[in-house]
N, C-alpha and C positions, 0 to 999 in steps of 0.2 A: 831836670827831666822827670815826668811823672813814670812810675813805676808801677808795677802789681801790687795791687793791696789799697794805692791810693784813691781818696774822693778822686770822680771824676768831677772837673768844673762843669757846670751847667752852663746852658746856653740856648739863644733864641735867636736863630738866623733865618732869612726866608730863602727857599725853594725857587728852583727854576721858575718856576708859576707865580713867582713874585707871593707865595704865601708861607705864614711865618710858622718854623717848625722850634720845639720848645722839646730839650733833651727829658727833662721831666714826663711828657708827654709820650716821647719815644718808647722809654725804660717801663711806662706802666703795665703791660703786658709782655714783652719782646727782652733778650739784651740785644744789644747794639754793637755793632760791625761798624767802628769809627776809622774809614779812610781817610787821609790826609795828602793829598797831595796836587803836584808845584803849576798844573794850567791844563787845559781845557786844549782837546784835539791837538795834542802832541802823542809822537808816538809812543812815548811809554806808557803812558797815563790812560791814554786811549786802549793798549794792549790792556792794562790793568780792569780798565772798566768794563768791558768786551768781557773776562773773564769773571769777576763778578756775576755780569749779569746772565752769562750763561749757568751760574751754579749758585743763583739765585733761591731756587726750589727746594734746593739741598740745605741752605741757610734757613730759610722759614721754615722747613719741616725739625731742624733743631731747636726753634721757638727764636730765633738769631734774626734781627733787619740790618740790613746793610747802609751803610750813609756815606756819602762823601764829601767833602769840604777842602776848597781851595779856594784864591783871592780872586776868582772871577766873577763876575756879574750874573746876574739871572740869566740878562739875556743870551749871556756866552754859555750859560749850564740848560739851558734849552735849546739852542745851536747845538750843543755837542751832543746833548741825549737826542735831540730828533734827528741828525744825521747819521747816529750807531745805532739806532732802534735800544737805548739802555734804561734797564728798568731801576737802576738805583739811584735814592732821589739823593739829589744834588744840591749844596747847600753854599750862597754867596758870602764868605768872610771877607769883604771887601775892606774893611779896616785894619783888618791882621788881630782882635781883638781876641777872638778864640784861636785864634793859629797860637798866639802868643802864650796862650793860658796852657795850653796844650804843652811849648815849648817845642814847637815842631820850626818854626823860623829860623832861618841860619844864614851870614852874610856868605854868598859865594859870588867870585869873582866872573865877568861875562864880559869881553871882551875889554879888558883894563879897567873895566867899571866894576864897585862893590853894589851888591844888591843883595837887600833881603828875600831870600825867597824860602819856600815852603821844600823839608825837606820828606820824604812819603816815608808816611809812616802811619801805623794801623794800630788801636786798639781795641780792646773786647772789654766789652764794659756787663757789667751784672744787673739784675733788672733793682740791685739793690745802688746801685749807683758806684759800684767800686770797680775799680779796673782789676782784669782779671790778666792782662797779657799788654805787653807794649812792647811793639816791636818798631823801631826806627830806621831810617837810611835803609828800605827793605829795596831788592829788585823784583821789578812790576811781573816779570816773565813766570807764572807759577803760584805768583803771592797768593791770588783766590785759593786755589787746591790746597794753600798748606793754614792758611785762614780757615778753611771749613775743615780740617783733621783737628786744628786745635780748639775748634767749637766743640766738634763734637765730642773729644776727647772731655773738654770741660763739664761736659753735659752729661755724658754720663760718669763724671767722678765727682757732682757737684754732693753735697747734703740730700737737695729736693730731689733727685734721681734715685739716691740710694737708699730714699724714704719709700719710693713708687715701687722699687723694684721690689724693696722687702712687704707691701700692701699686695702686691700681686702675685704673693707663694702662696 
């Protein structure tokens, strides 16, 4: 399991919009709000994204973009963002290849049957590439609000904050 402090793995999945989004690319100006989790217009997932994208603003104004990634398809991460009106772009890991790198995958059992599936799980990643928070097997109900206290909190106890704050006495 990746932890605070670690590389995060990099990665190049495409967008709802079938276009390819490159974590390098992400990280160049922003850190990153990496959601994880298990499908597309289910109710937790859906309450989870709903909240996001309502405290979306609150995210970008801490310099923070939000991402999601589960094993759905484009076309299902565009179904589900145009039926919720959600504004956080949406990322198809249809192979489990970053689910995996992540170590977010877990066999759970679904009606006598084992299946791999994605367990939600959130990290904050640094415009330097390192993870700053990994939080695992989270409940969707809240997760955004205490996601944005821990940005913020990181934001201003980060080095770069406390360089700004002493340039501005």
């Amino acid at each position: 399991m990746l932890q605070a402090g670690d590389q995060a793995p990099e990665f190049s999945l495409p967008d709802a919009d079938m276009e390819r989004v490159e974590s390098a690319e992400l990280l160049r100006e922003r850190s990153l709000v990496l959601c994880f989790y298990p499908k597309d217009d289910t109710p937790g997932c859906t309450m989870e994204a709903l909240e996001f994208t309502d405290l979306q603003p609150e995210f970008e104004a801490c310099g923070a973009t939000i991402v999601g990634i589960s094993r759905d398809t484009c076309a299902s991460h565009g179904a589900f963002r145009d039926k919720y009106g959600l504004t956080m772009r949406l990322l198809a890991d249809t192979d489990g290849e970053v689910c995996q790198a992540y170590g977010v995958l877990r066999e759970k059992e679904k009606n006598g049957q084992r299946l791999l599936g994605i367990a939600r799980t959130t990290f904050v990643i640094g415009r330097d590439g390192i993870i700053q928070h990994a939080l695992y097997d989270v409940v969707p109900k809240g997760h955004a609000q205490r996601m944005l206290e821990l940005v913020q909190n990181t934001l201003s106890t980060s080095p770069a904050s406390t360089l700004m704050r002493q340039r501005s006495r």
